[in-house]
N, C-alpha and C positions, 0 to 999 in steps of 0.2 A: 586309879591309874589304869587297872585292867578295864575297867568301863571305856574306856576313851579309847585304849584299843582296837576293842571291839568294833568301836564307831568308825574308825579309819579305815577297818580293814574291811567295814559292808561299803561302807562309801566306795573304796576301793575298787569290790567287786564290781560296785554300781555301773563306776565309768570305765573299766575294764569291758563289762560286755557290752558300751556303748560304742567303745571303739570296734570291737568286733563287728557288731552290727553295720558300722557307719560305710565300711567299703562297699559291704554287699547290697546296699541299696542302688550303686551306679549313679547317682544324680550328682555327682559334683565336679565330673572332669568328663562330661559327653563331648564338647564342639572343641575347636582350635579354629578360632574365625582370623582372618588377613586378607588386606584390601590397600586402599588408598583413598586419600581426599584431593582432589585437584580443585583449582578455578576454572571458570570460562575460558582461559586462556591453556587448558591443559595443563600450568606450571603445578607442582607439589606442594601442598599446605603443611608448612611445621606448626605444631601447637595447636592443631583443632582440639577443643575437648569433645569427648562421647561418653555420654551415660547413658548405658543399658539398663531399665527399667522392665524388670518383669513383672508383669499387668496381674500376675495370678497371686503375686508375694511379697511385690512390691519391695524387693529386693533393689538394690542398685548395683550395677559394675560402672569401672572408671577406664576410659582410654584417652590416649593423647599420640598423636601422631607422631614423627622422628621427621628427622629435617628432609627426608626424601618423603614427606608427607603419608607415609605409611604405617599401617598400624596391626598389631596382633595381640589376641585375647589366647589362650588356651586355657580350658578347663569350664567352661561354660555350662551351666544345667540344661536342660530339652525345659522348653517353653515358646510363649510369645513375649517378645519386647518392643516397648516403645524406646527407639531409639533419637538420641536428641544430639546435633553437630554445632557448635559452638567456638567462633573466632571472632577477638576483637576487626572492625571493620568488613565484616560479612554477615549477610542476613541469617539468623537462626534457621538452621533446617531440622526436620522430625520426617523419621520412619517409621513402619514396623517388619521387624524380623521374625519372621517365624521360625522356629528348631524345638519343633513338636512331636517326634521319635524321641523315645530315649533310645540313648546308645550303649552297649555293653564296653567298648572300646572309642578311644577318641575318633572323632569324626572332625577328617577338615573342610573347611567351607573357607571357597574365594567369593568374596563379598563382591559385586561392582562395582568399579571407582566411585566414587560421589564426588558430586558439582556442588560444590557454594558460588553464592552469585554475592560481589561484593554488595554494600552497602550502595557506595556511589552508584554503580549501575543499574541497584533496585530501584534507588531513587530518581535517577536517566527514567528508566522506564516505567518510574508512576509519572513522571512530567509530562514523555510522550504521549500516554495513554489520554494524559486530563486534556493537549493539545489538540489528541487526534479526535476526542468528543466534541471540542470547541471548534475544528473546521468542520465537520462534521453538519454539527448545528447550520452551522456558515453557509456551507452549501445550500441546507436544506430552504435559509431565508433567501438564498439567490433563486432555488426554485420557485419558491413565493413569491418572486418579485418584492419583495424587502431588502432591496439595497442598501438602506440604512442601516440596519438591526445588522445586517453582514458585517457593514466595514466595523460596527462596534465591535464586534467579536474580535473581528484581527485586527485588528488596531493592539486589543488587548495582544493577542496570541503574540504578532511581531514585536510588541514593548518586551516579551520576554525571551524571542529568539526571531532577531529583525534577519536572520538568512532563513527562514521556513520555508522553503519554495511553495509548496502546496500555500500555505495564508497567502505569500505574496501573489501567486496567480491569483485565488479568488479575492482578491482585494482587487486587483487590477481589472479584472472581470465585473466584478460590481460596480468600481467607478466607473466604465466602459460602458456601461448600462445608464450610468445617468448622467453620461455627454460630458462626463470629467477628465476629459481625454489625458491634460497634460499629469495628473497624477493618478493614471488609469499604466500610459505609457512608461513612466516612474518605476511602478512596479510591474510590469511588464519586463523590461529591459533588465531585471536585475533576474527576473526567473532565466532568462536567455543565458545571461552569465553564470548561471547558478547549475544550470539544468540546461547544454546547449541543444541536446536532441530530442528537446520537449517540442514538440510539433504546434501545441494548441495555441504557446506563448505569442508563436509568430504569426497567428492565423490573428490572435488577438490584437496583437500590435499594428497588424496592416490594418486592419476595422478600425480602431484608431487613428492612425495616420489618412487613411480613407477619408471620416469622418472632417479632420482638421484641412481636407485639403489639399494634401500631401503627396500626389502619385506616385510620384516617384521612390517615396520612402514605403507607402503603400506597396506598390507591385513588387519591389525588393525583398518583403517580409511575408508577402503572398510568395514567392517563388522559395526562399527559405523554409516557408509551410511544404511546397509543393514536392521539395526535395528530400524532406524527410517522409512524406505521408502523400505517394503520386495519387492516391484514390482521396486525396479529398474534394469532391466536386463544389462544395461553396466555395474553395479557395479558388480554381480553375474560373466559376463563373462571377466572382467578384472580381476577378483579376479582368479577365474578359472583358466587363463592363469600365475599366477606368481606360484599356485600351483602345475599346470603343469609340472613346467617349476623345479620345487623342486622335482618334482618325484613324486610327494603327487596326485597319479594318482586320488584312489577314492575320495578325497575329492575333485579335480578337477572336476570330473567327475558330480559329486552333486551341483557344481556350476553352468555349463552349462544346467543340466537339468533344476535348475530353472530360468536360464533364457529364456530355451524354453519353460518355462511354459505362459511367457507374451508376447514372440516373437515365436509360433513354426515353422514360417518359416524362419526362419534369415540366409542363409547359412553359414557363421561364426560360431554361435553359433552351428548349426548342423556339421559342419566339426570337429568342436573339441571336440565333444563328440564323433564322431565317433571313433578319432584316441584315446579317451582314451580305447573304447570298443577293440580296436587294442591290447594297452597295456595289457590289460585283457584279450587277446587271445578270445575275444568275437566274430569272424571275422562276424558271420550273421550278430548279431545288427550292427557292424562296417561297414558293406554294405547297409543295410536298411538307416542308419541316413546320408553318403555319396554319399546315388544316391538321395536323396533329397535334398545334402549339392549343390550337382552339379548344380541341376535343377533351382538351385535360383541363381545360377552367371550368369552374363555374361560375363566374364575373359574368351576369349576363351584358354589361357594358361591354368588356375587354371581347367578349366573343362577335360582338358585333361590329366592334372599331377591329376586330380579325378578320372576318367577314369582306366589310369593307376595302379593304386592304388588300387583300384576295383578288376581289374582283378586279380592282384597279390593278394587278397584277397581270392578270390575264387579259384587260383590254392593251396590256403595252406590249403582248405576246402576240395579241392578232397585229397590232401596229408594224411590231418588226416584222411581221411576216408578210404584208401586205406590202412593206416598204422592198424586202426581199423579192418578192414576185416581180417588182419595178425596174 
């Protein structure tokens, strides 16, 4: 009986000056950590779970947020932790903290709110991400001239989200390419309702309507082009040429100019203001804007059917002045 005494009362001492000890180390009540969990939407997250994982001990702590999504630890050791944020319907998120001082006295630390990004929204944005490689691609076969290989692309992409505005222009763009006009202009027409201050839809759709014949639906969607994006000079000098082509000389004429307002050396666009200056019996300006229409080709045909043209210009310049002197 005295044996067993003895035993209790070393044990005793044992843990007696364990406790003793245990304050004056400081490691078990250094931090008082508080913060918050929000969503994307700023709202408060009740129920996050947080385990605090210290990497050197591999200890764990447990927190769980309160219904204004906030949370507080006190008593924390000084270390590093991996920290791990955990709610049904949001994507698992991980940190690390570092509280690498020991402290003699508690220390508080305001955490930075933390963002969880739901689930559904991860998933939004791996769809976008796998869509935006697949027009991507898309483009790249429109720059190859693979029109085909494109429309397969979006074909696929629209079967998964038929408002894409981006697939539905280069779909419409691709078919516009290979003279598919009426389901070129299909999807054309839905980028328009989709996306109305899209500039490029309209320049599209008049090339289209151009193509089938169309002026009138043509010039309509060239001027739409022209209203949202005044410096587009193809749009100025395609328009130009179907009013041309209508007799509608001066307002031709007004088309070409301003496209040589953003191109003034384009020979193209200088040719065809010449011959409206023609129409106009203008023949100087029709020679000024013609020998600089020449100077930018190199068609040595086109320079010489300019050439030509030239000259007979200036014999109907001596005419009228001969006729004048009469």
């Amino acid at each position: 009986m005295r044996f067993r005494t003895r035993q209790f009362f070393g044990a005793f001492i044992v843990f007696l000056g364990f406790i003793l000890v245990l304050p004056g180390s400081g490691q078990y009540r250094e931090y008082l950590l508080y913060g918050k969990v929000i969503d994307t939407q700023k709202n408060p997250l009740e129920g996050v779970e947080m385990v605090l994982l210290d990497i050197a001990t591999s200890r764990r702590y447990f927190i769980k947020t309160n219904k204004k999504g906030e949370f507080k630890f006190a008593g924390l050791p000084h270390g590093t932790y991996k920290v791990t944020f955990k709610k049904e319907g949001f994507a698992p998120k991980e940190d690390e903290w570092k509280f690498e001082t020991p402290q003699d006295t508690m220390q508080k630390v305001e955490i930075p709110p933390v963002t969880l990004v739901s689930q559904e929204l991860v998933e939004k944005q791996a769809f976008m991400k796998e869509m935006q490689g697949a027009i991507k691609e898309a483009f790249e076969k429109i720059r190859q001239k693979d029109y085909d290989g494109a429309i397969a692309i979006l074909k696929d992409v629209l079967a998964k989200d038929p408002k894409d505005s981006n697939a539905l222009y280069l779909i419409g763009l691709a078919y516009s390419k290979k003279r598919m006009c009426p389901e070129a202009i299909d999807a054309l027409t839905q980028v328009t309702q989709l996306v109305p201050k899209f500039p490029p839809a309209y320049f599209e759709l008049a090339v289209c309507y151009q193509k089938q014949n169309d002026p009138e639906k043509a010039l309509e969607n060239y001027q739409k082009n022209l209203d949202l994006d005044p410096n587009n000079p193809d749009s100025a000098y395609n328009s130009g040429l179907i009013l041309f082509g209508m007799n509608r000389v001066d307002e031709s004429l007004a088309r070409f100019e301003k496209a040589l307002t953003v191109r003034p050396d384009d020979p193209a666009y200088l040719e065809m203001a010449g011959r409206c200056y023609i129409h106009q019996a203008n023949f100087p300006k029709a020679i000024e804007y013609l020998e600089k229409a020449k100077a930018g080709y190199t068609d040595q045909e086109k320079v010489k059917f300019l050439d030509d043209l030239i000259v007979k210009l200036k014999e109907q310049i001596k005419l009228q002045q001969q006729r004048n002197r009469t």
